[in-house]
C-alpha positions in Angstrom: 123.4 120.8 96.8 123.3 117.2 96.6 120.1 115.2 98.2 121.6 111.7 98.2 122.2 111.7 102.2 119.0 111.9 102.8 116.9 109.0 100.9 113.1 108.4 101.5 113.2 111.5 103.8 109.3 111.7 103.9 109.1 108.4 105.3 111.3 109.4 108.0 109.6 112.2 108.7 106.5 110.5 109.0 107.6 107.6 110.8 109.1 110.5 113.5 105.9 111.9 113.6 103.9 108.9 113.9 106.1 107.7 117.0 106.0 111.2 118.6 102.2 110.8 118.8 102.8 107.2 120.3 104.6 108.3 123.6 102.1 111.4 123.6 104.1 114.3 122.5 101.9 116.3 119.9 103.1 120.1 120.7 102.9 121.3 117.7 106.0 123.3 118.4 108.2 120.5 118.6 106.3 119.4 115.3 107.4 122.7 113.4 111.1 122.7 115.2 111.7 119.3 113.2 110.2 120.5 110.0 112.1 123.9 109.7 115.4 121.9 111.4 115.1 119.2 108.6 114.8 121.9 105.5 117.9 123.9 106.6 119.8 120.7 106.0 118.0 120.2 103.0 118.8 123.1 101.1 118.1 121.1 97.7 114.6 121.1 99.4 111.5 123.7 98.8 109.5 122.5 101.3 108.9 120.5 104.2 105.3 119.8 105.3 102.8 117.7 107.6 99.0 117.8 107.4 97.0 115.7 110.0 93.2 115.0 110.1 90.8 117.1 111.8 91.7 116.8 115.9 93.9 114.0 114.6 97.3 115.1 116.3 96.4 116.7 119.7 92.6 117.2 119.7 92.9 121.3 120.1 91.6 121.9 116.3 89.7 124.9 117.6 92.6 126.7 119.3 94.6 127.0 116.5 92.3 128.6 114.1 93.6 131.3 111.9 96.7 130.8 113.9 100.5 131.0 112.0 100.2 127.9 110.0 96.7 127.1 110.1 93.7 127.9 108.2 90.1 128.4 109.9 89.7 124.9 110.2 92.8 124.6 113.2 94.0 121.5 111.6 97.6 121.1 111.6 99.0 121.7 108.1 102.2 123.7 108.1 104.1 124.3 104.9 107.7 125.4 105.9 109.5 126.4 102.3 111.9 128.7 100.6 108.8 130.2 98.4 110.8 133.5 98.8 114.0 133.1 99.1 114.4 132.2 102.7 112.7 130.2 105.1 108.5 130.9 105.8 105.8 129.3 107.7 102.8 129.2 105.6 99.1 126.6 105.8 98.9 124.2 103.5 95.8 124.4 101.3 93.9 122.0 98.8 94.8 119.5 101.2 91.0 118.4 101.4 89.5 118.9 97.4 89.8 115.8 94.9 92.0 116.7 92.6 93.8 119.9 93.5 94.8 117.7 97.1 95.6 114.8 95.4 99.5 115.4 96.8 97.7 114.4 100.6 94.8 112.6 99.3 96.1 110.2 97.4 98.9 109.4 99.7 96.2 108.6 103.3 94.0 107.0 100.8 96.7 104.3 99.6 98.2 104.0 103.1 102.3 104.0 101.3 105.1 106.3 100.3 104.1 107.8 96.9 106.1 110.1 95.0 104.3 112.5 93.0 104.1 113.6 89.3 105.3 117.2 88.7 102.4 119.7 89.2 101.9 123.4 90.1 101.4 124.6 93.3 101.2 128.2 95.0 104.1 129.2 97.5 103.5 132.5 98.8 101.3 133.7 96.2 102.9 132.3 93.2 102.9 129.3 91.4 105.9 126.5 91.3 106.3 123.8 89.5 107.2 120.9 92.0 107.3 117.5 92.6 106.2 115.7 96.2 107.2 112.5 97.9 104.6 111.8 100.2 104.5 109.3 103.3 101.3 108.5 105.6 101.5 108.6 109.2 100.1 105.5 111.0 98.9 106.0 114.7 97.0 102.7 115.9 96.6 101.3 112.9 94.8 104.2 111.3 96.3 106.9 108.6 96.2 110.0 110.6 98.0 112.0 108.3 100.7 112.6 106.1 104.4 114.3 105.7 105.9 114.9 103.1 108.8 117.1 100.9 108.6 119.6 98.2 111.3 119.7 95.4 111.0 122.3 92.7 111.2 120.9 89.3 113.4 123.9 87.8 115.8 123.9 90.0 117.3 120.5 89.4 120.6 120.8 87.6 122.2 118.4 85.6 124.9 117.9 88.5 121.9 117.4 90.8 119.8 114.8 88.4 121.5 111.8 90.0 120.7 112.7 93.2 117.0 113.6 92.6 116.5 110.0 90.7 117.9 108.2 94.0 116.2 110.3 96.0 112.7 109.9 93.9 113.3 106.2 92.7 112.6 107.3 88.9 114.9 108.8 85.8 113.9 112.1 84.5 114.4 113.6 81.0 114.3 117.0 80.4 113.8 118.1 77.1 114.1 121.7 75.6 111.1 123.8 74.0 112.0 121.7 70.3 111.2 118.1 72.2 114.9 117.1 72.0 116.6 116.3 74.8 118.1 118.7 77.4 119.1 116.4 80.0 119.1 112.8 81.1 121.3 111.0 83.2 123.5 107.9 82.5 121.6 105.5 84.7 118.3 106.5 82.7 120.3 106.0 79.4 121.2 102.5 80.7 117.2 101.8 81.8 116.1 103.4 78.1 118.8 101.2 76.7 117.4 97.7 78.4 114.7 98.9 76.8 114.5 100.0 73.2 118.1 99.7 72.8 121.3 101.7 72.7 120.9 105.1 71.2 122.1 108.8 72.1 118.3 110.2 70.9 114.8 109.0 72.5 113.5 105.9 70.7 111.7 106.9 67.6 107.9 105.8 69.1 109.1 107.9 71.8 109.9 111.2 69.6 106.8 110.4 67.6 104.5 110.7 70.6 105.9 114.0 71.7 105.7 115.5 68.2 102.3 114.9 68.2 101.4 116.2 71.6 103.2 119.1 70.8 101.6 119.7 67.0 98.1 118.5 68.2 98.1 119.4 72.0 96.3 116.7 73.9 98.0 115.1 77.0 99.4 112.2 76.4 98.7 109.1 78.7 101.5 107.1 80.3 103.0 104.0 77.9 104.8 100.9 79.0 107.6 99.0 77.4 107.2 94.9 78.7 110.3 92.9 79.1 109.9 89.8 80.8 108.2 90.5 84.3 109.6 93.7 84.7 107.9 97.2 82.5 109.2 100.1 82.2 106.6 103.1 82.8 106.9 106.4 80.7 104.9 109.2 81.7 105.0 112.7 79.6 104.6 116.2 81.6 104.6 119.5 79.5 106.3 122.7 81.6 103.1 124.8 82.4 104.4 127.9 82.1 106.4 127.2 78.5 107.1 124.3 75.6 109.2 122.2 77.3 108.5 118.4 78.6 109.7 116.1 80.8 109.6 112.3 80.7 109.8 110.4 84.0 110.8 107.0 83.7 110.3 104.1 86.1 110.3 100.7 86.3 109.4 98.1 88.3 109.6 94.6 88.6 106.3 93.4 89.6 104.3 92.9 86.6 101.4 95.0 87.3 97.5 93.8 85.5 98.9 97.3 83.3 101.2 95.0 81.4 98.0 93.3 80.0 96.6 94.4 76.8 93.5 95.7 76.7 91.4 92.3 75.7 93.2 90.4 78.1 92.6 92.9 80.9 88.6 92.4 79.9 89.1 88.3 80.1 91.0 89.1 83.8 87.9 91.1 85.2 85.2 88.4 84.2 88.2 85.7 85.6 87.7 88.0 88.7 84.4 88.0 88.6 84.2 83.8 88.8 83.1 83.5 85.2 84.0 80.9 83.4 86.2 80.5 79.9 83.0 79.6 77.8 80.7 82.2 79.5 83.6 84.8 79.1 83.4 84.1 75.3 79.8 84.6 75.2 80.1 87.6 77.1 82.7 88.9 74.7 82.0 87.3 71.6 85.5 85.7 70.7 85.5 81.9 70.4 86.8 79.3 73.4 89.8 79.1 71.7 90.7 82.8 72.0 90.0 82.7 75.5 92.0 79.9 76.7 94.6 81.6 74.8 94.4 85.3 76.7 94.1 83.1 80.2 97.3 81.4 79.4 98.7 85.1 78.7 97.3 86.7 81.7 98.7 83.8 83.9 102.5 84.2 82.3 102.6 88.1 82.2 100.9 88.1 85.9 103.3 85.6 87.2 101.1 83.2 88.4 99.4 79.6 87.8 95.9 79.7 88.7 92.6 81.8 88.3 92.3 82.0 91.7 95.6 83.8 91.8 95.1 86.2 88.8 91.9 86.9 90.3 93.4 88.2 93.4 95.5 90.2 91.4 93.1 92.3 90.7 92.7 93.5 93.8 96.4 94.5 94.6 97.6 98.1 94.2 98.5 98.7 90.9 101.6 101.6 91.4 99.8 104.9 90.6 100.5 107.3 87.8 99.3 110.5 87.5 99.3 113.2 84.3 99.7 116.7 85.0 97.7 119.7 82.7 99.1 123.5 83.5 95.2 124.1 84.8 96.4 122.2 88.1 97.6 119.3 90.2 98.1 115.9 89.0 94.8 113.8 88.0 95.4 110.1 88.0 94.8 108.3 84.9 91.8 106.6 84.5 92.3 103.1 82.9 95.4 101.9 81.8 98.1 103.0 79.6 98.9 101.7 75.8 101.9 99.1 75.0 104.6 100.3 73.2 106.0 98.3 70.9 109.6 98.1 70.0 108.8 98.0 65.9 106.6 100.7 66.6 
């Protein structure tokens, strides 16, 4: 099984959908023929999915309740997966609580493709440990919905890990039920590398934060590694059925306000709030000097060469990261995540 033929497959699914509603076709037949199409020739794939808001998709909500598919609600929200072995239609569910529905409400609520952290979620009646890439569905200018795919986390193979990574736009790292590593793929070797350097093991920092998640059991929030105007985000998920973790890695080249370090994130907000350098160090208590000095930094890591521009900054989506617990599906990380620091 190899995924690479079919990059950013959710997006193309929901860009199908979205023009579908556009010329007025929204039998939900059709909809379900392309789902359970596109899954047999994704047999890497788990699932295949759409959920739609209430009456978004044809306005017949109430004829479709409790139907194959549906819940009470009639909404359309199909889940066509391999949960036992072979192809099943089954309604999607969650889809509207905070929290357990982040996989759809996250998504509609930031209007772009977003790839989700690994989290556990039921396929007929038990509980798999996935990942989802997610894309909203746009009909005049609204987010009407969303489509995306299911990929189970224990089923990729080291053969498959390439694939995945092109498929997901992130390295994984699998590591066994000691925190040493299982699996990671050359091209994540090379990103590590640009990194923290050329090694066969994890960077020591890296090892150190693992041992002490696994000795003192607390969830570890994701770290960044600053290089220029490009970071490199890690984000640590433990298995939730066993020992094992797994580190996704991801980079990106737009230096997000999370490259800040925590003071000079506090100077950016009061810069966003129109305050000025000597009422900022009243407000803080840190001398003029100091401030002038974390405005310089905040306009070099943010790329930019005015206050008016940081400012805006502030207000541009940060990419999301979520951390997963075994009790459920991903919660997004409140505030930001810590440096790391090559000496560290």
């Amino acid at each position: 099984m190899n995924p690479r033929p079919n990059l950013h497959t959710a997006r193309l699914l929901a860009g199908v959908f979205s023009s579908l509603k556009e010329i007025g076709v929204t039998d939900r037949k059709i909809f379900d023929n392309i789902l359970r199409s596109t899954l047999e020739e994704n047999p890497a794939f788990l699932g295949m999915w759409t959920v739609w808001e209430p009456n978004a998709l044809d306005g017949r909500d109430a004829e479709f309740a409790n139907a194959p598919g549906h819940d009470a609600t009639g909404r359309y929200i199909p889940l066509w997966n391999r949960g036992r072995g072979r192809i099943v239609l089954e309604p999607n569910c969650y889809y509207n609580v905070p929290g357990l529905g982040d996989w759809y409400l996250v998504p509609k609520a930031r209007g772009v493709e977003t790839v989700m952290d690994p989290y556990e979620f039921p396929f007929c009646g038990r509980r798999i440990f996935i990942t989802s890439q997610v894309a909203p569905i746009f009909h005049d200018g609204q987010c009407v919905g969303a489509a995306g795919i299911d990929i189970s986390v224990d089923t990729f193979s080291h053969a498959e890990a390439a694939g995945y990574e092109e498929l997901l736009n992130r390295g994984y790292i699998f590591l066994d039920d000691r925190g040493e590593v299982a699996h990671w793929s050359g091209k994540t070797r090379q990103l590590m590398t640009k990194y923290f350097g050329a090694s066969d093991r994890l960077p020591p920092q890296v090892q150190l934060q693992i041992r002490k998640s696994r000795v003192e059991g607390f969830a570890m929030p994701p770290q960044l590694m600053h290089k220029g105007n490009e970071c490199l985000m890690l984000r640590y998920v433990q298995h939730p059925q066993d020992e094992r973790f797994l580190i996704i890695v991801e980079e990106t080249s737009a230096p997000p306000a999370a490259c800040l370090s925590e003071r000079e994130r506090e100077v950016l907000q009061w810069i966003a709030r129109g305050k000025a350098n000597g009422e900022i160090a009243i407000i803080l208590g840190i001398s003029l000097h100091t401030v002038k000095r974390h405005v310089e930094k905040v306009l070099s890591k943010l790329g930019v060469e005015s206050r008016h521009a940081a400012a805006l900054s502030v207000l541009q989506t940060v990419p999301e990261t979520n951390t997963t617990a075994a009790v459920g599906l991903p919660t997004y990380f409140a505030g930001e995540p810590p440096m790391l620091s090559a000496s560290a």
